[in-house]
VONUVO-592931 format. One record per residue (C-alpha): chain; x, y, z. Coordinates in steps of 0.02 Angstrom, whole numbers, plus 50000, padded with zeros to 5 digits. Layout:
<nodes>
A,X,Y,Z
...
</nodes>
This chain:
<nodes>
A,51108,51298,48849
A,51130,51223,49026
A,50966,51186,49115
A,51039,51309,49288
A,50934,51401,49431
A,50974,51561,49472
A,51031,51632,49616
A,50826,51714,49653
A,50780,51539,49607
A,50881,51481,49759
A,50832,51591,49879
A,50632,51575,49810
A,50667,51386,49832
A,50698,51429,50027
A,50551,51431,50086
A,50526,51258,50042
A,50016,49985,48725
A,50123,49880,48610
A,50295,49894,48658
A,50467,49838,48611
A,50527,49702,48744
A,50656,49758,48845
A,50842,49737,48812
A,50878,49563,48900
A,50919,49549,49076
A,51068,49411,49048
A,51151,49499,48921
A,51100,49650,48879
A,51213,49824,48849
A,51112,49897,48883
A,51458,50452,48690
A,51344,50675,48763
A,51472,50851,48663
A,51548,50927,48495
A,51501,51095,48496
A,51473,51100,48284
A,51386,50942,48206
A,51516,50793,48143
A,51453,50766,47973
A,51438,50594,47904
A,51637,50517,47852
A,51679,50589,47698
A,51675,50442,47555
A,51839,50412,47478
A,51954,50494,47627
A,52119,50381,47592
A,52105,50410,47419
A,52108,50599,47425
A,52233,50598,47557
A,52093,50701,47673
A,52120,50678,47881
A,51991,50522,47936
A,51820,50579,47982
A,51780,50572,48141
A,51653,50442,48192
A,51636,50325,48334
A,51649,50138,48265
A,51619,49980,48385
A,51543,49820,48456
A,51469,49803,48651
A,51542,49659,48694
A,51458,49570,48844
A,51541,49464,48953
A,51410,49336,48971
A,51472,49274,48817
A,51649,49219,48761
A,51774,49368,48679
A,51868,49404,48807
A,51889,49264,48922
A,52087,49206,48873
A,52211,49280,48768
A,52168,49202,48615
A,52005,49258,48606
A,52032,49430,48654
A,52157,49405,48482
A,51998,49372,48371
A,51904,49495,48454
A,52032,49613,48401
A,52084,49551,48235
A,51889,49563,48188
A,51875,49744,48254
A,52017,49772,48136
A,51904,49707,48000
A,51751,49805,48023
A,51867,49980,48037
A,51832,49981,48219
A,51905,50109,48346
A,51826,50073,48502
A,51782,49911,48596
A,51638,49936,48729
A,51710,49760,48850
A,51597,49718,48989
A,51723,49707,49163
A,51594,49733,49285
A,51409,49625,49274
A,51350,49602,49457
A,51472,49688,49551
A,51634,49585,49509
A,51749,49631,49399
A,51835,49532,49230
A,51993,49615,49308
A,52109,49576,49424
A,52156,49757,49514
A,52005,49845,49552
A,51875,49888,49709
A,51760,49775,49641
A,51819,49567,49666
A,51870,49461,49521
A,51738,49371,49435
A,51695,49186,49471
A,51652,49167,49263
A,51777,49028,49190
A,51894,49106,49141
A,52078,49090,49105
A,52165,49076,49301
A,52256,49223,49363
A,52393,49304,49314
A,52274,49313,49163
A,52191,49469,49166
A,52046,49506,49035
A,52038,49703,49034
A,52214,49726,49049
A,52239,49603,48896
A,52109,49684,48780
A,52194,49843,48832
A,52369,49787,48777
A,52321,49693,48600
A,52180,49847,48565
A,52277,49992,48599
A,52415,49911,48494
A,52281,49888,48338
A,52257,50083,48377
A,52071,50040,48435
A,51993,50130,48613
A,51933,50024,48745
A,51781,50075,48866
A,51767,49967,49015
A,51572,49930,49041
A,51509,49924,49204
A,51325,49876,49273
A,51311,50005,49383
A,51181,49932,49478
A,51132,49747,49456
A,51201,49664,49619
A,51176,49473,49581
A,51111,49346,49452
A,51115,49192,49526
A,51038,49053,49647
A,51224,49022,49723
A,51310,49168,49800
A,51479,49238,49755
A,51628,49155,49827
A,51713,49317,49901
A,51636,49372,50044
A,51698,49559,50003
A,51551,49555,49866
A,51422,49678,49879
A,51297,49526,49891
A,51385,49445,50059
A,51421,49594,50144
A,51280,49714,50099
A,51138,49606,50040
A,51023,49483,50136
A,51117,49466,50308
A,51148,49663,50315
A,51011,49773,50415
A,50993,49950,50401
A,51097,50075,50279
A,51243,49921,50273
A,51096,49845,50171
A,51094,49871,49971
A,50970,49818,49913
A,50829,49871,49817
A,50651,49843,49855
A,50481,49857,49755
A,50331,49920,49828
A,50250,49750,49852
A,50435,49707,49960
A,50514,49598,49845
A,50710,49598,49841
A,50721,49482,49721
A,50663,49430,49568
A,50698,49289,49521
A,50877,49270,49555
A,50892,49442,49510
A,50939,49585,49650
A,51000,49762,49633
A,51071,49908,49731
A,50972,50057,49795
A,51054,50221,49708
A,50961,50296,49850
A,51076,50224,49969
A,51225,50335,49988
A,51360,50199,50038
A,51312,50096,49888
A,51346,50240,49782
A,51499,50304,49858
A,51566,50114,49828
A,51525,50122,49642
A,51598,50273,49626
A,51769,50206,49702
A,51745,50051,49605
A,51714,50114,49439
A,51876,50253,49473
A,51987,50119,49555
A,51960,50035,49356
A,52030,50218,49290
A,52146,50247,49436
A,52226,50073,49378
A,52208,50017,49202
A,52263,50140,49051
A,52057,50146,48992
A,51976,50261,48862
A,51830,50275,48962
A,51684,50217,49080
A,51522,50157,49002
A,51374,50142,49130
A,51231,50027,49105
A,51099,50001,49197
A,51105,50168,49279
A,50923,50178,49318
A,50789,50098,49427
A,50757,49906,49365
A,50626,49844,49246
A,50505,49718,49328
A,50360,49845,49354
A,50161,49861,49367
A,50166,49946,49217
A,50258,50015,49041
A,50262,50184,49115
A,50274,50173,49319
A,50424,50121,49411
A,50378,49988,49568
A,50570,50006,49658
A,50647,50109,49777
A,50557,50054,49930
A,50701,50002,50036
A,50706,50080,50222
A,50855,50195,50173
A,50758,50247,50016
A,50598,50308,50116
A,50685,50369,50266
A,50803,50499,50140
A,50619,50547,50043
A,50552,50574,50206
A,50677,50702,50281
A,50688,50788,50120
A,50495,50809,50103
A,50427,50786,50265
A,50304,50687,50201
A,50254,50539,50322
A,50153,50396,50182
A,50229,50292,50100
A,50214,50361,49908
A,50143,50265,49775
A,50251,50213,49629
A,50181,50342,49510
A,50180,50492,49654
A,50249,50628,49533
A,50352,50693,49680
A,50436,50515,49732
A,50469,50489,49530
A,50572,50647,49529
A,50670,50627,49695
A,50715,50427,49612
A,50759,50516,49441
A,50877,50643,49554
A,50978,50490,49645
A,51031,50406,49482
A,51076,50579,49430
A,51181,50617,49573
A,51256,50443,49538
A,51303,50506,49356
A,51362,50670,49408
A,51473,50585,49542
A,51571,50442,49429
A,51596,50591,49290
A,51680,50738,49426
A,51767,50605,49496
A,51835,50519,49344
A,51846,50696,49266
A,51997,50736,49442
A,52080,50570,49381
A,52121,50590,49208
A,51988,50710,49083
A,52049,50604,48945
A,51956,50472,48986
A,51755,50492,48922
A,51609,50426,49017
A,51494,50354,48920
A,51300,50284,48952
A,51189,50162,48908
A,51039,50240,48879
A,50865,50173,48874
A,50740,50182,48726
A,50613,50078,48778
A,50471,50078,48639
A,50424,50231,48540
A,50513,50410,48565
A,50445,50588,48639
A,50353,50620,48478
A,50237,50488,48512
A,50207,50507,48698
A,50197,50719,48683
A,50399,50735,48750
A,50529,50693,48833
A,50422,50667,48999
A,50314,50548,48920
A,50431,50417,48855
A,50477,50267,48963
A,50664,50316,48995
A,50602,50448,49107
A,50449,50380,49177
A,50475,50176,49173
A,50661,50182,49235
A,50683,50346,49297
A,50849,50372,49197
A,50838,50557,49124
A,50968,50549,49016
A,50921,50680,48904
A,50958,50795,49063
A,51141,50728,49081
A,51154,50796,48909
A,51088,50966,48959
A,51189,50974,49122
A,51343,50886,49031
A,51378,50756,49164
A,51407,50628,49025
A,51528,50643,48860
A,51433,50513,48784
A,51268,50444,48777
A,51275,50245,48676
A,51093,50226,48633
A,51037,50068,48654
A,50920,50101,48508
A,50880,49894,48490
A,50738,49912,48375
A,50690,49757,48225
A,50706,49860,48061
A,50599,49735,47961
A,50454,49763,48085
A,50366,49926,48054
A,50310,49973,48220
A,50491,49948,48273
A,50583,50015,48111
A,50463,50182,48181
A,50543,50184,48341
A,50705,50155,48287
A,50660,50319,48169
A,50581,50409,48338
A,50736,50388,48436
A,50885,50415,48317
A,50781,50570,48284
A,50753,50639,48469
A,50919,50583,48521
A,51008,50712,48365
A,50888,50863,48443
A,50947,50808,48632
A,51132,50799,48581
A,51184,50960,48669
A,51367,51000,48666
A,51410,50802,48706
A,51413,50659,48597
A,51276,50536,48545
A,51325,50345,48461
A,51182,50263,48393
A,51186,50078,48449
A,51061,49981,48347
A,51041,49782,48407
A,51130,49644,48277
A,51046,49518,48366
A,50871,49577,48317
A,50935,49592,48121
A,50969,49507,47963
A,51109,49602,47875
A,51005,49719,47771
A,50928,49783,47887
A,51068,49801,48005
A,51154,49873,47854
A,51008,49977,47822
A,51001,50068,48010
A,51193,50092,47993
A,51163,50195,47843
A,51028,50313,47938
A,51160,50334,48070
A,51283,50399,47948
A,51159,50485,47847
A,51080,50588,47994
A,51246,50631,48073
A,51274,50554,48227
A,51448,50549,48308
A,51453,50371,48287
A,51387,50201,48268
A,51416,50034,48403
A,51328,49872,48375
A,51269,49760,48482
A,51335,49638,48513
A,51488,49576,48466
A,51445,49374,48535
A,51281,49407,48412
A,51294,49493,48281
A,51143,49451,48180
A,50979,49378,48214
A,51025,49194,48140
A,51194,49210,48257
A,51077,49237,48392
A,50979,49086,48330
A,51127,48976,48319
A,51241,48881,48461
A,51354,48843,48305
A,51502,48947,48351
A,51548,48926,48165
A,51386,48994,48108
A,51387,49149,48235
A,51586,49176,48137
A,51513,49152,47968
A,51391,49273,48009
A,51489,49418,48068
A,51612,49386,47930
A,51459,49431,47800
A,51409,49553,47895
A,51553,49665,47925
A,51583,49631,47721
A,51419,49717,47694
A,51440,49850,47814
A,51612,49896,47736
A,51554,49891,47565
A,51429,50032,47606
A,51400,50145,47756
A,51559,50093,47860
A,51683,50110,47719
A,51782,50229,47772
A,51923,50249,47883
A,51868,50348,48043
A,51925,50414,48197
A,51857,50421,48380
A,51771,50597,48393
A,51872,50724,48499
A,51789,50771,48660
A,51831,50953,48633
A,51745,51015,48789
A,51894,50930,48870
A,52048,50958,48751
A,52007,51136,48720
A,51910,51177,48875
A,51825,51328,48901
A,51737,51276,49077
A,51786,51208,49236
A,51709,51095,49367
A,51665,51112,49576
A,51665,50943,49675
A,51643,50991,49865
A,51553,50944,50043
A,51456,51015,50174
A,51441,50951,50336
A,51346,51016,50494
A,51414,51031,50666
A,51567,50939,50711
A,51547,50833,50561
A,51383,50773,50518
A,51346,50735,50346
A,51220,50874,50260
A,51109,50749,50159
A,51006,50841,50015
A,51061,51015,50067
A,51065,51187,49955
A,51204,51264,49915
A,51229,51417,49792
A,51396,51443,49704
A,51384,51651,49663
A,51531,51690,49543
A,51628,51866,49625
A,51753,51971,49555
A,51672,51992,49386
A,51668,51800,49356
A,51548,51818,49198
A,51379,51687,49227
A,51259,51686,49350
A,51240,51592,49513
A,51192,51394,49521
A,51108,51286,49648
A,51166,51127,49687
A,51129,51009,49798
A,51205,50878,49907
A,51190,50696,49895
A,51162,50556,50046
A,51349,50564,50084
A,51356,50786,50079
A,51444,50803,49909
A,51396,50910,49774
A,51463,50937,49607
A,51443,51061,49470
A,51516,51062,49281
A,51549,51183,49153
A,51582,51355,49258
A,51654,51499,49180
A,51820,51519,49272
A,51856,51644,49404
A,51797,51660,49580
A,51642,51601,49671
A,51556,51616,49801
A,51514,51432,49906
A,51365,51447,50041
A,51232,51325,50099
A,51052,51403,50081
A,50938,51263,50150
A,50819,51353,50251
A,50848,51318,50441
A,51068,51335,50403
A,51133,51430,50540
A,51316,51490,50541
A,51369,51451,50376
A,51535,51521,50334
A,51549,51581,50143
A,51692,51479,50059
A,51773,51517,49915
A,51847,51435,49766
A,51934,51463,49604
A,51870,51380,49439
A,51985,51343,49312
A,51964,51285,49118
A,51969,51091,49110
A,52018,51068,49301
A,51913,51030,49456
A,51909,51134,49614
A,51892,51061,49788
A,51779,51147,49933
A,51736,51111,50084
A,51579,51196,50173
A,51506,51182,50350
A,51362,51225,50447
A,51332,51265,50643
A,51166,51199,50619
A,51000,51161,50522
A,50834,51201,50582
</nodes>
């Protein structure tokens, strides 16, 4: 069931601890439907002649680390895939806002790499797809830079909208105490609405021009680096306060653990989420959108819920509602947990757990973390994933794919050890051949999507505005309330088809024309909306 508010809501609404270290910063990886459960794969399926399972099989594989960096590497990468029974590669194109990719918004990396012509996506695309095995370009959605020395384009989001920018033209994020960077660390606002319109056309213009399976988002939250395990210390920048400010009237500047502040923060990486998927959803619905999501220490059944856990209340990246509202196909846990420690070994339980009962009618991929793991116990979490049914298992990472690999330099040792480990894994809870689950709530779908606007006046932008979309003409369902983001769009997913209704509701509109628009299953219906005024 959809977490939705009614059309009465809308009008009501008118009148107003020991924790598990974080995944690393350098090189860290960090899929949300199927209506009916995807049992574990069937032992034995070539033998009988039965159709593959379906199960999501994979590596992240980082880019701060060598796999995909000439042609000949992306060949082993490929050829060891192969070996483990993969059928999807999770290859990190986008780190601080360049891309491993020559023909996209964001500018070519300045890693050294093979010289243009080569290009690294479009490579691992070509030798993949012709091994039968998905690729996912990964994208940090909002780390901006990593480094002492800047970029050398001056088209990067760092030169143009970082320390020399003033106003909305600048990015960046800011912590309560006014620190923009942290170390060499420095990251985007989600609050600030050109920022997110450009990683929306940046992640598309990856879509628009490479033949991808999919999107897969990490870092789509607020940044670590806070006062505390379960406050968030960022979103402080003058956009960030100003946008708070005309949506609450408040006039203080909130603390970092202001319950109302957390919520508005949570809302702007959702509207970044819902934005990418409606967008990428008008381009081509075959491709899934998947996220990296958080699960930082123990799960909900340790902190009393959901609301408790440090996803929701350390990051502010409420994934579990992306599930719900079905803004994601796929949530890739980054469930990096050490199996032979037992305080960790009960997280790992904790979260494989929650994230089955927040599955929804999406897809969840356990991703456990090889580099905290000998092989049994990698071996050992792999056969929980199978066992409790998830729609698939992804390891990370592909660079380091055990704890002694992690240990090593040896690039012989880190081979050796990913050799013996995808030996073990395909002697028991990988064995069998599998398929990519089918994202049915595309290929057979039932629903239909909204992506509109709403401006006021001649033209301004309506910023965090209401708008109700009342289905007419016996459209079964009942109304829903959206609302806009910092540049006036909206979105909504899964709507019975027919007709509805489009009107602002924001108390103060004055002159707002009804529009209407017709939903239809598995397409996406454009709208426009506008205002004489708000009060």
């Amino acid at each position: 069931m959809r977490r939705t508010t009614t059309f009465a809501a809308a009008c009501a609404l008118l009148p107003t601890l020991a924790l598990a270290a974080p995944a690393g910063a350098a090189t860290t990886a960090a899929p949300a439907g199927a209506a009916t459960t995807v049992a574990p794969a069937a032992a034995g399926n070539e033998a009988t002649g039965d159709a593959p399972a379906e199960q999501w099989r994979g590596y992240w594989v980082d880019a701060f680390n060598e796999g995909i960096y000439d042609a000949g590497q992306v060949t082993e990468l490929v050829d060891e895939a192969e070996a483990l029974g993969a059928n999807a590669l999770v290859v990190q194109v986008g780190r601080r806002f360049d891309c491993f990719c020559n023909d996209a918004i964001y500018p070519r990396t300045d890693a050294w790499i093979a010289p243009a012509p080569y290009d690294p996506l479009a490579e691992v695309i070509e030798q993949a797809h012709a091994a039968g095995i998905e690729v996912h370009a990964w994208v940090n959605a909002t780390t901006l830079w990593n480094s002492a020395t800047p970029p050398t384009s001056p088209e990067h989001a760092y030169n143009a909208h970082g320390f020399d920018a003033e106003g909305q033209d600048r990015w960046l994020n800011q912590r309560v105490d006014g620190s923009e960077r942290i170390g060499n660390n420095t990251y985007i606002d989600p609050a600030n609405p050109d920022a997110v319109d450009y990683v929306v056309d940046a992640v598309t213009s990856i879509t628009e021009n490479y033949d991808v399976d999919g999107i897969n988002l990490d870092y789509i939250r607020y940044p670590d680096y806070n006062s505390g395990a379960f406050v968030n210390d960022w979103g402080y920048s003058e956009v960030s306060l100003a946008r708070f400010a005309a949506e609450t009237g408040r006039t203080d500047v909130p603390e970092p653990d202001d319950e109302e502040f957390s919520d508005w923060r949570r809302d702007q990486v959702s509207n970044l989420v819902r934005k990418i998927y409606v967008n990428m959803y008008e381009i081509d619905p075959s491709d899934r959108l998947s996220v990296d999501a958080v699960t930082y220490s123990y799960g909900p059944q340790s902190y009393g819920g959901w609301e408790g856990t440090r996803p929701y209340a350390n990051v502010m990246q409420d994934w579990r509602a992306w599930l719900d509202e079905g803004i994601v196909d796929t949530v890739t846990a980054m469930n990096y947990k050490r199996e032979w420690m037992p305080d960790q070994a009960r997280m790992f339980d904790e979260w494989s757990e929650a994230l089955m009962d927040y599955r929804a009618d999406r897809h969840v991929v356990n991703g456990p973390a090889l580099y905290l793991n000998d092989i049994d116990s990698i071996v050992a979490q792999a056969e929980q994933t199978v066992e409790m049914g998830f729609d698939g298992w992804m390891g990370y990472s592909y660079a380091n794919p055990t704890q002694d690999a992690t240990g090593s330099s040896d690039p012989a040792v880190k081979d050796a050890e990913r050799a013996a480990l995808t030996q073990a894994l395909r002697n028991g809870p990988l064995a069998d051949e599998v398929v990519v689950p089918e994202m049915t709530w595309k290929t057979e779908a039932s629903t239909g999507n909204v992506s509109g606007s709403v401006t006021i006046g001649t033209g301004e932008v309506a910023d965090q505005v209401d708008v109700v979309l009342e289905p007419v003409a016996g459209t079964p369902g009942e109304a829903v309330l959206v609302r806009t983001d910092g540049s006036g769009w909206f979105g909504a997913v899964d709507l019975a088809p027919g007709r509805y209704r489009v009107q602002v509701v924001e108390e103060g509109a004055a002159g707002t024309a009804s529009r209407f628009v017709t939903v239809t299953a598995g397409g996406v219906a454009e709208t426009a909306v506008a205002a004489k005024a708000l009060a």
